[in-house]
N, C-alpha and C positions, 0 to 999 in steps of 0.2 A: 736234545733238539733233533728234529728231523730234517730228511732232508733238505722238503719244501721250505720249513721254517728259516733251515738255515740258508737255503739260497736265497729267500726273500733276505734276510739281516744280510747277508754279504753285497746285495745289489745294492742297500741303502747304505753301507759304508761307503761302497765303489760309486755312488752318487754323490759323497760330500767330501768338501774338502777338511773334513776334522779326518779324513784316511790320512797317516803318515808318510804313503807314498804323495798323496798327490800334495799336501806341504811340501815334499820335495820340488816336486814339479813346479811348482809356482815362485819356491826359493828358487831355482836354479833358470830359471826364465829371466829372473830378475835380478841375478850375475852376469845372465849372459847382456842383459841390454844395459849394465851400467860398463862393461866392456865394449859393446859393441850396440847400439841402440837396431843398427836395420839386420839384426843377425837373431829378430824374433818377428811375430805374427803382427802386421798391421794393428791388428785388435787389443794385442798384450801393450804393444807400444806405445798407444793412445792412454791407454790406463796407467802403464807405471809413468807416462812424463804429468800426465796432473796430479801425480803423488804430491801433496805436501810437504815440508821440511819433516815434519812430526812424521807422518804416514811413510815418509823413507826410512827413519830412525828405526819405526815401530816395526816395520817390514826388516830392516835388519837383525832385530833382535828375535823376530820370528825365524828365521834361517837360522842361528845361533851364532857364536862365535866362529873368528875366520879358521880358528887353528884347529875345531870340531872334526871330525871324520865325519865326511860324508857320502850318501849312496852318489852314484853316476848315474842312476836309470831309473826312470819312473817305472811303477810297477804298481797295477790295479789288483782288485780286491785277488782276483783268481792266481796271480802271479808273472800271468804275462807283460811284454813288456807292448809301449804301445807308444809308435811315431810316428808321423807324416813325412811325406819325402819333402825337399825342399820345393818350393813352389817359386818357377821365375817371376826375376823381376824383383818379389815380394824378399826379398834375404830364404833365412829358412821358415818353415812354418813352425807354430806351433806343436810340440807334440800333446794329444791328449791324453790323460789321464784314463784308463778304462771306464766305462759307465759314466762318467762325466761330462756335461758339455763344457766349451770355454765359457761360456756364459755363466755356468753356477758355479764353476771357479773360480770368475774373476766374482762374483756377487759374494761369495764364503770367502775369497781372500779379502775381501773388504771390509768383512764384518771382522776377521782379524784383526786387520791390522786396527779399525775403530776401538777394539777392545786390549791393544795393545796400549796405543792412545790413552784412554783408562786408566789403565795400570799405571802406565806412565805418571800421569798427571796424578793421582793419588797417591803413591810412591814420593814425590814433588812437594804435594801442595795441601794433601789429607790432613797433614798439624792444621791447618788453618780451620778445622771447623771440628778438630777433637777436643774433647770435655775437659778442659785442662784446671780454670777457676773452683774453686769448692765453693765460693760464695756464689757464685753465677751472675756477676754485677760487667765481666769484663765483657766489653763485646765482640761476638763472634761473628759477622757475615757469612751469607750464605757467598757462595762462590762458583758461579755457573760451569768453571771447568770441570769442577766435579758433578754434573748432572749428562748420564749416562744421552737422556735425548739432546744435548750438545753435541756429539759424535754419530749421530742421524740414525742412533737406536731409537725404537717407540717401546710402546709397554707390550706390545705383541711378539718384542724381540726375548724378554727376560727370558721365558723357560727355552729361548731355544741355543741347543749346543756349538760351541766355537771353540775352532781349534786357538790352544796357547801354547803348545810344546811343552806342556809338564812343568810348567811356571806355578808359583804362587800354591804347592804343594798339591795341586791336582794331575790327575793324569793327565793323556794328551788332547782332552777338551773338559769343558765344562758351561753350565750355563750362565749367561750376562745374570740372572742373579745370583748366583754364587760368588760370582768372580767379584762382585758388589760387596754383599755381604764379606767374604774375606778382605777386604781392601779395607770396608768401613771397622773392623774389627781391628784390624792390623795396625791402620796410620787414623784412625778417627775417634777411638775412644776414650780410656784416661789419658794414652801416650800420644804425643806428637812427637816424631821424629826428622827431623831435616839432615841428608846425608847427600842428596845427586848431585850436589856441588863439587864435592870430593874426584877429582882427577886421576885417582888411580881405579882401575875400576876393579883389581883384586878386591880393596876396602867396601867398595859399594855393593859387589854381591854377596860378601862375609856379609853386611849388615843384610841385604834381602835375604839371603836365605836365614841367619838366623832369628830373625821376625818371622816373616812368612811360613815358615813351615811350622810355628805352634801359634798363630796370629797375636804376637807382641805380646807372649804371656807366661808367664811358669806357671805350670800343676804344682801346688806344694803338698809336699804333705801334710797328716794330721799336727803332725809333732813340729815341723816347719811354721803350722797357720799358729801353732798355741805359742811358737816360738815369737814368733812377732806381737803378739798379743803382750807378752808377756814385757818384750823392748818398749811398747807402746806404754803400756801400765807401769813401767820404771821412771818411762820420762812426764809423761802427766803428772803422776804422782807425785814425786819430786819438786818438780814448778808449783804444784798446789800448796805444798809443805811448805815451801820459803815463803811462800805470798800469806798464806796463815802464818808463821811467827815471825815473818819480817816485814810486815804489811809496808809498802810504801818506798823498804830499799829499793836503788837501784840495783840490781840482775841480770838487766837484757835478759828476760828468759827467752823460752823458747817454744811459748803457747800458741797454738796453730799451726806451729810447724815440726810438731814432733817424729812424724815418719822420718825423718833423718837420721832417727836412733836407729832404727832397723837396716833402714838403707847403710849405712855407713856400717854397720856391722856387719854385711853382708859382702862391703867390697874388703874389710877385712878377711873373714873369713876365705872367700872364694881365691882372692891373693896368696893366700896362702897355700889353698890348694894347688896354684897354680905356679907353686915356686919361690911367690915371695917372703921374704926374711925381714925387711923394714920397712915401716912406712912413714913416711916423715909427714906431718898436718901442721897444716897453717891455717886458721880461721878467725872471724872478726871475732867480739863481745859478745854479738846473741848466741845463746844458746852454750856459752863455752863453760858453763859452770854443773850444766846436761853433762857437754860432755866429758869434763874430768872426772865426774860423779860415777856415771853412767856406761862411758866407753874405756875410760883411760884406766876404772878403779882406784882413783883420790878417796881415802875415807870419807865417807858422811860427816863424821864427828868432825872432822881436820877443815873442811868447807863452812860448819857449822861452829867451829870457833872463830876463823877468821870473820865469819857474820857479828861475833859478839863483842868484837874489837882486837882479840888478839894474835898476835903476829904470826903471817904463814911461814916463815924463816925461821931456823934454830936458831940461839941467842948468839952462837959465835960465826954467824953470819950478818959482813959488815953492809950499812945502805939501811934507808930506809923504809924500804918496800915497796909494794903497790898495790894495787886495787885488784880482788879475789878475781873478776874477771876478764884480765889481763894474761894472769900467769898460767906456766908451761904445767907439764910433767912429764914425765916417760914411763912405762909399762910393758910388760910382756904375756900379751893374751895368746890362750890354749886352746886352738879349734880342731878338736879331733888328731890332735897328736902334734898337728903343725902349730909351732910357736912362732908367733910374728910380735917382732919388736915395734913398738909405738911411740911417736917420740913428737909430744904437742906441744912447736914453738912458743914462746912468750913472745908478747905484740903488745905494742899501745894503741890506744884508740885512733890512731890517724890507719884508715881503712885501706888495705892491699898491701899497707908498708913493710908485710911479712912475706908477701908473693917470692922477690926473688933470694931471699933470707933461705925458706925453705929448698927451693929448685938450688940453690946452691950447694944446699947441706947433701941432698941428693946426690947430686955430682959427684963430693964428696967422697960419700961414702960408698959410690959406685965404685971409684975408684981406688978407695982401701980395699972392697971385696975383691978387685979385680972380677968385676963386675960383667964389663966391658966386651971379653967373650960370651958373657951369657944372653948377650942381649939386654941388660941395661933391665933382669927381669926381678932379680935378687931383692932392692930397692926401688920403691915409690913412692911419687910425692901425691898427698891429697890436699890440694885446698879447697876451701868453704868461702862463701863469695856471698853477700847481698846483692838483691836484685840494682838496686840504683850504684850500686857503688861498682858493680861490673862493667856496666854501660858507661859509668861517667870518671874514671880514674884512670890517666894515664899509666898507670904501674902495670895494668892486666895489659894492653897491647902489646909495651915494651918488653915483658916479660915474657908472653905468648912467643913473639918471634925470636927475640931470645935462644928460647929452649929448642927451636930448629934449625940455629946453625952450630957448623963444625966448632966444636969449641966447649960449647954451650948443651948439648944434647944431653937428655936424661932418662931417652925412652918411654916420653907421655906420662903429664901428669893428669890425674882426674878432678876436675874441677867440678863443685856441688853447690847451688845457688840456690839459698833460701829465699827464696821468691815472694815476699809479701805483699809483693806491689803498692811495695809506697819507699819511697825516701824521706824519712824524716814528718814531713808532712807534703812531699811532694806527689803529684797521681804520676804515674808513668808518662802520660799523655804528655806532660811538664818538661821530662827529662828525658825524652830518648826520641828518634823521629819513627822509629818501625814498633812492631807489635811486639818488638821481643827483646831481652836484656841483653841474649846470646849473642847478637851477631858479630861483635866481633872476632868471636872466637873462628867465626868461618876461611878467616886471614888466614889460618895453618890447617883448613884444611879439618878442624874439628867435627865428628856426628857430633850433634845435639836431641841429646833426648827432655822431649819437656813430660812432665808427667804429672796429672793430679795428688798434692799432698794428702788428701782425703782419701784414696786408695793407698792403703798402704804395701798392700802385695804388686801393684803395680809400679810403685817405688822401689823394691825391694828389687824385681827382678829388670828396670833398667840399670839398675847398679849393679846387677851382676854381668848384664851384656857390656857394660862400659867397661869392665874391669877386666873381661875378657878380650875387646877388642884390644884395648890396650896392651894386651900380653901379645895376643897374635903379629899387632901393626907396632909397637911401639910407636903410639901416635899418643895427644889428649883426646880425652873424651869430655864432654858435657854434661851434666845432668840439673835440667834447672825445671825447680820440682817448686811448684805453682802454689803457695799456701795466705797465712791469712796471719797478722801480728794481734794476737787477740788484748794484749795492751796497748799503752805509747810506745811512742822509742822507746822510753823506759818509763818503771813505774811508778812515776811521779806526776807524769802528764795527764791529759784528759785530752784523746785523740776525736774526741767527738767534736772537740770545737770547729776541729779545722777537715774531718771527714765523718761527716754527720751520716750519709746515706753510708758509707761502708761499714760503721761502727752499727748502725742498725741492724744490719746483714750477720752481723760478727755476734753479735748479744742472742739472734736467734741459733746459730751455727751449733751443732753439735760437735764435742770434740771429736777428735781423730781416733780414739782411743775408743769412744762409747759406740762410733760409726761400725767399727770393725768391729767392736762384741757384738752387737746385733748381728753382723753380718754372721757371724760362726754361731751364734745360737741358732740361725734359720739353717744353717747347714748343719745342723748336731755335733760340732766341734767343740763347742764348750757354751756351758749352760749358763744361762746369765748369773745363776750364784757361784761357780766356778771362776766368773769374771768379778765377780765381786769380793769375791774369798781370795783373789792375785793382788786387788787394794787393800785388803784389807791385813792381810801379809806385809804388803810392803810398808805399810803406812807404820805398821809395828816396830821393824825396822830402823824405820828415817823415828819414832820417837824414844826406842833406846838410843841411839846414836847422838840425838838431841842432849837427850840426858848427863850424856858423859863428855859434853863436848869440852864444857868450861872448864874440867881440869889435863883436857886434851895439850899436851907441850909437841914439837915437831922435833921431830931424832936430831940429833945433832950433825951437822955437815959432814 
């Protein structure tokens, strides 16, 4: 660059306030007048007392934090420094910034703090208009705080640059459309995330920054995407198989909601990476015969006898049993060297009645590890939660608070909410007064990530952020993952009678499993005969296993 050139680009830095000095300068204006209001410029004065509540906030977080090091001295583009003496009468003046007047300082401080605003409110309020339904039937309002000319930007504002202080993984400015675009990326597309309620604000910028700087998403890789593919193609396939040769049992399968298979395997795995050694699970009926199959490793055949009448118990265990998808088991899954014990309560069908069963066993066995110096990191509990049965069962509040006092702590458990918006044959609208199943969870202080079950890589990777906060904060996490019950309750019913328009919706809906082969075939991850050659694998499988079930006996106690 020359030198012309460059002193023209240095004049037009030293002209705006996206320069890092003159940020300073306008932070520290406006320390000085919340200490002392007549100890600035008539004219700064004027403008910080018609700050808004918001426009103070926003303006605070523009300066940074109090315990931040900060410069003492404004300093323009050239490096000198630059003050007015104080003027009587008037407190002190203003000092200005080089090449700037007050005027386009206060005009570019404003557009700051506007676009701090923004952030803010999207950060807040984004879940409210993210793509969360796979059916598309639930409804979404538009929400005027999210529209950029609420905040007194026009469309002649978008390409132009505003300083954020190296927020939201840009440097120290960026353009109102940029800053758009990652926001809508971040809190508006399969994830909805609600977290600024959270009082500690360590928790709340863990959660900003690790959103924000990949915008609420993992790169997976090749072997990662075929990895999901492949969890997806276990649990379809499976639910297909018992619906063909069990036509009409009940099951509770777990059709439309099958991303859970991967999700759940993933807060395994990543648990593990991160230390832990057990995980104790508690979950209703749907989908529990998935997961003994699928995650726990229950034989095929041993699932497929008890379908054919014969007892899940060896014969010298006394009692009469119970129903296949009721019962426990325990297991020990190998991810990459870390072994992590698995240990899935038995429950009856009265919903949540396992909640503090498990958080107990937790406790427990935190306390045989001597757990307790480690941070409570060794052992975790996972429970699975229905959408209506979270919202309307006393046992999750009681629970919830519970596990936060002295006594009682277990170091956050992760709670995972198949979401298919319905209770039985209730619509949501019916059973809950807000948009959402979560919110009680917000009593202690929970993020709640909602996320579309039809994405499955965006399930995948809020289960690993849950899993993660929950190691850092020993707090719960939420994850209530948006899907569709593509039978009745169970499979005996005919849910058209009583939800005709949604059962409509569900008959055209492509599975979660066919949604995501397409998806990698367009990306050249795997070819649709590749995905066809994984059913066709598997289905091989579940009819050996078939085969040999009838003379399958269970080892003896």
């Amino acid at each position: 660059m020359d030198g012309a050139q460059g002193s023209a680009r240095r004049e037009r830095i030293a002209d705006s306030f996206l320069y890092a000095g003159n940020a300073v300068f306008v932070s520290q204006l406006y320390e000085q007048f919340l200490k002392d209001p007549s100890a600035v410029d008539p004219s700064w004065r004027t403008f910080f007392a018609a700050l808004g509540d918001e426009e103070r906030a926003a303006l605070a977080e523009l300066a940074g934090p109090s315990w931040a090091p900060k410069s003492t001295r404004v300093i323009g583009a050239d490096g000198a420094i630059a003050a007015k003496a104080p003027a009587k009468g008037n407190g002190a003046a203003a000092p200005a910034a080089v090449g700037a007047s007050a005027e386009q300082l206060r005009a570019a401080a404003l557009a700051s703090i506007r676009a701090f605003m923004l952030i803010r409110t999207y950060r807040s309020r984004g879940h409210l208009i993210a793509t969360l339904d796979p059916l598309g039937i639930a409804e979404r309002t538009y929400h005027k705080d999210l529209d950029y000319k609420s905040y007194g930007f026009t469309e002649a504002d978008l390409d132009r640059p505003i300083f954020i202080n190296s927020i939201l993984g840009f440097g120290e400015s960026a353009t109102l459309q940029q800053i758009i675009d990652r926001l809508v990326h971040t809190y508006c597309g399969s994830i909805g995330v609600e977290y600024m309620y959270i009082m500690e604000p360590a928790q709340r910028l863990w959660i900003q920054e690790r959103l924000e700087r990949v915008e609420n998403r993992t790169d997976f890789t090749v072997n990662g995407k075929r990895a999901i593919l492949e969890r997806l193609t276990a649990a379809e396939t499976f639910e297909r198989f018992l619906d063909k040769k069990y036509t009409g049992t009940k099951r509770f399968g777990l059709e439309g909601g099958e991303a859970m298979i991967p999700a759940l395997e993933q807060i395994i795995k990543r648990g593990g990476q991160l230390g832990t050694k057990e995980i104790v699970i508690g979950m209703p009926h749907r989908g529990r015969l998935n997961m003994l199959a699928n995650m726990m490793g229950k034989p095929f055949r041993a699932i497929f006898s008890e379908f054919s009448g014969n007892p899940a118990n060896p014969e010298d265990v006394q009692g009469s049993g119970d129903v296949k998808y009721h019962l426990g088991t325990s297991s020990d899954r190998d991810f990459d060297g870390n072994i992590v014990h698995l240990s899935l309560t038995a429950n009856p069908s009265h919903l949540e009645a396992v909640n503090p069963v498990v958080v107990g066993k937790v406790r427990a066995k935190q306390m045989q590890r001597g757990d307790l110096e480690q941070g409570r990191r060794a052992v975790m509990g996972l429970l699975m939660h229905g959408d209506a049965a979270f919202a309307g069962q006393g046992l999750v509040p009681e629970t919830l608070a519970l596990s936060e006092l002295k006594g009682y702590r277990t170091g956050g458990t992760i709670h995972f909410i198949v979401n298919n918006q319905i209770g039985f044959t209730t619509n949501p609208a019916y059973s809950r007064p807000g948009p959402y199943c979560t919110d009680v969870a917000k009593a202690v202080q929970a993020p709640i990530f909602h996320v579309n079950g039809d994405d499955a890589e965006a399930a995948v990777h809020v289960a690993r952020v849950a899993t993660e906060f929950r190691h850092e904060f020993q707090k719960d996490a939420v994850i209530d993952m948006w899907c569709y019950r593509r039978h009745g309750h169970n499979e005996t019913d005919e849910p058209a009678f009583t939800q005709p328009l949604m059962y409509r919706a569900i008959a055209k809906q492509p599975t979660t499993r066919a949604v995501y082969a397409r998806k990698l075939a367009a990306e050249k991850v795997a070819t649709e005969e590749e995905s066809a050659g994984l059913i066709a694998s598997f289905e091989k499988k579940l009819e050996e296993d078939f085969e040999v079930a009838r003379n399958f006996r269970p080892n003896k106690a």
